[in-house]
C-alpha positions in Angstrom: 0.0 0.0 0.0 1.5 3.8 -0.4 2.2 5.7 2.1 0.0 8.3 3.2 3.1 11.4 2.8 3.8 9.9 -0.6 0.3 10.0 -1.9 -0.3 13.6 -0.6 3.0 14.6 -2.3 2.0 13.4 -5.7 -1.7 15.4 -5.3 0.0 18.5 -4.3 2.1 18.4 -7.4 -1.0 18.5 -9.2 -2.0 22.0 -8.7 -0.1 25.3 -8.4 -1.5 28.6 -7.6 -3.7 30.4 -9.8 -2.8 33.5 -12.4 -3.4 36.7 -11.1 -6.2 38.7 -11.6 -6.6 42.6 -11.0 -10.8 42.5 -9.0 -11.7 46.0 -7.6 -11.1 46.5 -4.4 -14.8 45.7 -2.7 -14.9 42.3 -4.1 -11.3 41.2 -2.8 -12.6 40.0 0.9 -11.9 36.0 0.9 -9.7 36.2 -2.2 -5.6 35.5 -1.7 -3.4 38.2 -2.2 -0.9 37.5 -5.7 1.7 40.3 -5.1 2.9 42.3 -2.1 1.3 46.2 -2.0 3.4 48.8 -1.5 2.7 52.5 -0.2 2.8 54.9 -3.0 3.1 57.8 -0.5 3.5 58.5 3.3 0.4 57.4 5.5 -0.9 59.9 6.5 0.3 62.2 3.3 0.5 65.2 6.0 1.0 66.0 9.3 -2.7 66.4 10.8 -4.3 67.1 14.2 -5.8 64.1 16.4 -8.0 66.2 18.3 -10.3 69.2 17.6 -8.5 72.1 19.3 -6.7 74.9 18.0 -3.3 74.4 16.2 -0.5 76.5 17.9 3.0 77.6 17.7 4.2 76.1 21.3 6.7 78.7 22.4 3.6 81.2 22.2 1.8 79.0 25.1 4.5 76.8 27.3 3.6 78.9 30.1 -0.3 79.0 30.0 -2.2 78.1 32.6 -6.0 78.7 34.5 -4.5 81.4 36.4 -2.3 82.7 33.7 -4.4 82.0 30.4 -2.7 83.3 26.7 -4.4 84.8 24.1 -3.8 84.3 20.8 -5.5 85.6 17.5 -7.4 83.0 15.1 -6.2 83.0 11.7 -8.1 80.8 10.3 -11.0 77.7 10.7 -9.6 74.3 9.6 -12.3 71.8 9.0 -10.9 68.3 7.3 -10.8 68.2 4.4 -9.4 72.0 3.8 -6.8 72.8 1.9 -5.8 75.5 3.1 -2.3 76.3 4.8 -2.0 79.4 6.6 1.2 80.8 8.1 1.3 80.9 12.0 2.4 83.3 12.8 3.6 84.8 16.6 0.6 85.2 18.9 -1.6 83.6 16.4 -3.6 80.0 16.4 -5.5 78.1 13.8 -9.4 76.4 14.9 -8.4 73.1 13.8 -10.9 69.9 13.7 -9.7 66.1 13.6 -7.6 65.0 10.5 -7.5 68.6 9.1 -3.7 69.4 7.8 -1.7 71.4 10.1 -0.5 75.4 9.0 2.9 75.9 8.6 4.3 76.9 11.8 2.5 75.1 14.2 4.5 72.4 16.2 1.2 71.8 18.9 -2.3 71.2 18.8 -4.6 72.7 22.1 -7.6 70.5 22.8 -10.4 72.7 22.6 -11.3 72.2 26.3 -8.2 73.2 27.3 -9.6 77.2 25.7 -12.6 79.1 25.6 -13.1 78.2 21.8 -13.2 81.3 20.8 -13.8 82.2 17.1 -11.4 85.6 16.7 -9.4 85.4 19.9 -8.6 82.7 21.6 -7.9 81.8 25.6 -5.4 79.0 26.3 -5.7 78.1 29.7 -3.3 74.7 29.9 0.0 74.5 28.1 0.3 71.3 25.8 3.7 69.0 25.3 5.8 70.2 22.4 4.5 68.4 19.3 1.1 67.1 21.3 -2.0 66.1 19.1 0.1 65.9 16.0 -0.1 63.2 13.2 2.8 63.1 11.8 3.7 62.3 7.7 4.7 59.4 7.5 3.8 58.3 11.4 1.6 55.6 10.3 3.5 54.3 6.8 6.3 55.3 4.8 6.1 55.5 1.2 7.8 52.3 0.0 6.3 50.3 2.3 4.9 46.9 2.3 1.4 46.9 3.8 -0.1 44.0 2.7 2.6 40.3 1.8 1.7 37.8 -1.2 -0.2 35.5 0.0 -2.6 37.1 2.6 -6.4 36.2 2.8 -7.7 39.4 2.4 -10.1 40.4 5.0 -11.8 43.7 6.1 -8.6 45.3 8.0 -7.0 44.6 4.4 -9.0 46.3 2.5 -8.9 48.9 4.5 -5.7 49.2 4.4 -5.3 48.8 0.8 -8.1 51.5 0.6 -6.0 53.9 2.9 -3.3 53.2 0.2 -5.0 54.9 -2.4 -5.8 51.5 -4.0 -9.0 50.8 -5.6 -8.2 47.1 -7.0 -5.8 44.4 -6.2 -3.9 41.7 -7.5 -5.3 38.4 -6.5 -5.4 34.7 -7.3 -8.7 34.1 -8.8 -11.4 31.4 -7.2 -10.4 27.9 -8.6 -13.7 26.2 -10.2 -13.9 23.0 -8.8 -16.1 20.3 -10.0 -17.3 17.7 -7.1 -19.8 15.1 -8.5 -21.2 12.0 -6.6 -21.4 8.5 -8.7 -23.7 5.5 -8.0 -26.9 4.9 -9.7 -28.2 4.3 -6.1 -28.4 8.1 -5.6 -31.0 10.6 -5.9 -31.1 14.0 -4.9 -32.0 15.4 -1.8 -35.7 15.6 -1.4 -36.7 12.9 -3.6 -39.1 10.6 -3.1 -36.7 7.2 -2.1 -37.8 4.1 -4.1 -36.6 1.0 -2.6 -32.6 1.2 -2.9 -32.3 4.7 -3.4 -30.8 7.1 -0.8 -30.2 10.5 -1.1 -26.6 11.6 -2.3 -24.4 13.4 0.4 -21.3 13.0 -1.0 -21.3 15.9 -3.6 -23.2 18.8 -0.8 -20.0 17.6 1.5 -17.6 18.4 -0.7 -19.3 21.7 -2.3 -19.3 22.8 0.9 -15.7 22.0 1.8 -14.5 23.3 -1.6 -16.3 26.7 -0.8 -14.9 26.8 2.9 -11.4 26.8 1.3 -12.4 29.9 -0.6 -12.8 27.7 -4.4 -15.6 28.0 -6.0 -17.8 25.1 -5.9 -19.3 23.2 -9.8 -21.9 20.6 -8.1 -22.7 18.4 -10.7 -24.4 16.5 -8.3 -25.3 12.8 -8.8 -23.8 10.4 -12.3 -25.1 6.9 -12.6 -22.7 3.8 -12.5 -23.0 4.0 -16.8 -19.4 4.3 -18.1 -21.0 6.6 -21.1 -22.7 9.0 -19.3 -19.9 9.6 -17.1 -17.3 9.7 -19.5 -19.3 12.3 -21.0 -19.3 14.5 -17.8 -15.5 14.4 -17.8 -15.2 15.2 -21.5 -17.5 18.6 -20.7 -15.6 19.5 -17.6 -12.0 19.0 -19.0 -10.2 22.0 -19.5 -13.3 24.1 -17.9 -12.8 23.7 -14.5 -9.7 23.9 -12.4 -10.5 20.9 -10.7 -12.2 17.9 -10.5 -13.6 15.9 -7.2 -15.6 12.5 -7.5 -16.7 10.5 -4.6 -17.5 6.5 -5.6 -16.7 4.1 -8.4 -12.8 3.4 -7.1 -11.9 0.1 -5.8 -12.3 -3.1 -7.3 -15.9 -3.8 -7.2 -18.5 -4.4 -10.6 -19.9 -1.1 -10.5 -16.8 1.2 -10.1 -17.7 2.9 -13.0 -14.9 6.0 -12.1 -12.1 3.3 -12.3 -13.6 2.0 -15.2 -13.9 5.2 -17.2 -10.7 7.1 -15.5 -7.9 4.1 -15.5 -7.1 3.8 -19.0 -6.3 7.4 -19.0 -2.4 7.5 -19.4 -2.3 10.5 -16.5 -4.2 8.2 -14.1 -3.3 6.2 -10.9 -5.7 4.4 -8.8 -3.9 3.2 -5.6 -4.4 1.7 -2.4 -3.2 4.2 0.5 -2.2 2.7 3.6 -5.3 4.4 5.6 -8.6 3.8 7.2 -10.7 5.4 6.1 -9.9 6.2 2.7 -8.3 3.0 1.4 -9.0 3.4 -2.4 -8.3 6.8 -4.0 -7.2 8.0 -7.8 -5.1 10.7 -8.6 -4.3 12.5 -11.8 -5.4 14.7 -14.7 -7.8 14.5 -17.5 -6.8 14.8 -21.0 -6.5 18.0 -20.8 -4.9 18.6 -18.5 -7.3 19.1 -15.6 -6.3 17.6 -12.3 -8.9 14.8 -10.9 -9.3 13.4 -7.1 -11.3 10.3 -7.0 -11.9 9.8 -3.5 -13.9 6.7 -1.7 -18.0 6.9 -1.9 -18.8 6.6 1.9 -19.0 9.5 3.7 -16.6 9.2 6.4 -13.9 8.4 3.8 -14.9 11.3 1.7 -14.3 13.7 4.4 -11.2 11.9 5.6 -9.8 11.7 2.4 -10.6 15.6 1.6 -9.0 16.6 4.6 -5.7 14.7 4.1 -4.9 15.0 0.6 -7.4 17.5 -0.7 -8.1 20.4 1.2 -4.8 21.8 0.8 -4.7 21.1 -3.1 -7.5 23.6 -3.4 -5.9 26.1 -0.6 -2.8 25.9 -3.3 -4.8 26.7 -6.0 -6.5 29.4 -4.0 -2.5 31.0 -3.7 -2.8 30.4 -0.3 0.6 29.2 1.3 -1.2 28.5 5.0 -2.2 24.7 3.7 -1.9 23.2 6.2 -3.9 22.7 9.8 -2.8 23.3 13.1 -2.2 20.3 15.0 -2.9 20.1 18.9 -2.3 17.3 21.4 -5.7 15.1 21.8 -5.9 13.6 25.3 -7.8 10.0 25.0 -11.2 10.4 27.1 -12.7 6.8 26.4 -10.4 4.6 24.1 -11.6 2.2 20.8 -9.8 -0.2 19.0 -8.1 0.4 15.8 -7.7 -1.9 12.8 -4.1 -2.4 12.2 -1.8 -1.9 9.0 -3.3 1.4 8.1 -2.9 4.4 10.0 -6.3 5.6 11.0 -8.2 8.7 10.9 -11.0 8.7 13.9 -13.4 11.5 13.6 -13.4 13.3 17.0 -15.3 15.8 19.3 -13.4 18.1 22.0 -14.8 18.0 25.5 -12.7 20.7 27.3 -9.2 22.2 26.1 -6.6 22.2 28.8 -4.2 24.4 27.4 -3.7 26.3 23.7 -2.4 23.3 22.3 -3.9 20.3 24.4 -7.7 19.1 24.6 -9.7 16.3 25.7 -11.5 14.0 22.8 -13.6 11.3 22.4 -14.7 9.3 19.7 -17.7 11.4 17.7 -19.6 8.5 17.3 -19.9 4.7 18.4 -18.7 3.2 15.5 -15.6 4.9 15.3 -14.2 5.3 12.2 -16.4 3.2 10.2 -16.9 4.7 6.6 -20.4 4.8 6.1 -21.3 6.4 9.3 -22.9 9.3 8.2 -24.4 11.0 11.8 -21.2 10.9 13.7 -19.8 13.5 10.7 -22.8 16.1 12.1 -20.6 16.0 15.6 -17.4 15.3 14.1 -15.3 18.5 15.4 -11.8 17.0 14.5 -10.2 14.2 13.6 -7.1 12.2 15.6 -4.8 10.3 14.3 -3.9 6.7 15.2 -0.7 5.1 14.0 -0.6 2.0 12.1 0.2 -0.9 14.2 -1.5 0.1 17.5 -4.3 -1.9 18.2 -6.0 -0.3 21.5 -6.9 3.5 21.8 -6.8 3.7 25.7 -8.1 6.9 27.8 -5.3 8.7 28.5 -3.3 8.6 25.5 -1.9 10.9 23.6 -2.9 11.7 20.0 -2.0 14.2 17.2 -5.4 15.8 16.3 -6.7 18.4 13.4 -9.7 20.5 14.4 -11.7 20.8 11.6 -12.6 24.5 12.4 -9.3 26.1 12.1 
């Protein structure tokens, strides 16, 4: 059987981050960041006041005080905004209000409680530090700065950086298209009336979803009988159109593994045995075009396994992101299970109490452990721990490498 590193080398080389794309700046949030952004000019472009006050040359007031107030003649009203720069200057002031750009001269700003706010003359009654209440050019960024790195999921504090900037659009990796599709003729859609053998596909909503949480962009083509035609067909339409392709079903060695079927003659193609439980069959290559193609195991537990191991951070790739991987904590054994061994396993997990930043109590999400097909322990399945090959009992109090699947 391969090893689980060697298989999850080969699907990375696969896929490589997507071209750039210049989107405007209000539709970057959630999108990956393709080329470092640099400060065209000083932040702020100006030196500015923090406070509404009066804008003052500080030798005319270090000695003001309640008993001793100065007066000083206003020049001028500076609202933000104004670009206006009169000269201070002895014995003179400027009303200044928040962000407005400072006259030349001044070297303090007076908060206006600290005067009587008066319109021609004005009263200082406490005298402010040299250089108090000033912004200074430059004080936030310099112009050659880097403000936002390659590779960054861009998220509101981004943007508003980037806005700040003077940018109104930025250079991202695009949203890969990624085509998940669910085979067995046993399937219907959700919401159909079951005839006897039928159940309702889950597969392709799993993976739609998990495709979307990694920021692609999800193709559900949804449910593709066990006919070799029709689904050779499907692959023919979505080669070269989509940047990726997900099926769930069809790979091992049964009669009706219509993905094997269709997908092993293609010279590009390998369908392997990894040495894992869940997740024993799984087929890896590209189309004939070119287009890369997971196909992962049909029951549920092995399609989210699978996804998580070798998966997920194929699409993060694509995505530009460089963060592929989860963190990984220290899972402390609450009630133990046995574990088949030969294959590493993968036991879906929930998280009773976290000792520390790194370390948390688990147990088993569901009674059946890992068993593929075990569809309600995924809706309490918060993580999943990892159980070398070779052990045979899970005891409480052991120690386990975990993933959260939240983070």
């Amino acid at each position: 059987m391969r090893p689980i590193d060697v298989h999850r080398r080969e699907a990375l080389a696969l896929v490589a981050p997507l071209p750039a794309i210049e989107v405007q700046l209000e539709e970057t949030p959630g999108l990956v960041l393709a080329r470092d952004v640099v400060a065209p000019a000083d932040l702020p472009r100006w030196d500015n006041s923090s406070m509404d006050g009066y804008a003052v040359r500080w030798a005319d007031v270090a000695l003001a005080s309640a008993q001793a107030p100065v007066s000083l003649a206003v020049l001028a009203d500076l609202p933000a905004g104004s670009s206006a720069r009169p000269v201070l200057g002895p014995g003179s002031a400027a009303r200044i209000m928040t962000g407005a750009m400072l006259p030349v001269g001044a070297d303090a700003v007076v908060p206006v409680e600290h005067t009587d706010a008066g319109l021609e003359r004005v009263l200082v009654s406490q005298a402010p530090e040299p250089g108090a209440y000033i912004r200074r050019a430059g004080g936030d960024v310099r112009a050659g700065t880097t403000i936002l790195t390659a590779g960054t999921v861009l998220g509101p504090v981004h943007v508003a950086a980037a806005a700040a900037a003077g940018c109104d659009h930025l250079p991202v990796h695009r949203r890969p298209r990624v085509a998940v599709l669910s085979t067995g003729s046993e399937l219907v859609e959700p919401g159909t009336e079951l005839e006897l053998g039928q159940i309702p596909d889950s597969n392709s909503f799993l993976l739609a979803a998990a495709v979307r949480e990694c920021g692609g962009e999800a193709v559900r083509i949804g449910v593709v009988p066990d006919v070799a035609a029709s689904l050779r067909a499907v692959f023919d339409e979505l080669d070269g159109t989509v940047d990726l392709v997900i099926t769930s079903g069809g790979v091992s060695k049964g009669a009706y593994d219509v993905v094997k079927e269709v997908l092993e003659p293609e010279p590009g193609m390998s369908f392997v045995e990894v040495a894992m439980q869940p997740g024993k069959p799984q087929g890896i290559g590209r189309l004939a075009h070119g287009t890369p193609v997971f196909a992962l195991p049909g029951n549920p537990v092995s399609v989210l396994v699978s996804f998580e191991v070798f998966v997920r951070a194929a699409v993060l790739r694509l995505c530009g992101r460089t963060d592929i991987d989860r963190h990984h904590y220290t899972g402390v054994v609450m009630d133990g299970w046995r574990n088949r061994t030969g294959r590493t396993q993968f036991m879906p997990i929930t998280f009773e109490s976290e000792e520390s930043a790194m370390q948390c109590r688990i147990r088993s999400a569901g009674p059946g452990g890992s068993e593929s097909h075990l569809v309600a322990s995924l809706a309490r399945a918060e993580g999943l721990a990892v159980v070398e090959a070779g052990v045979e009992v899970v005891r409480s109090g052991d120690r386990l490498p975990v993933t959260r699947l939240d983070r």
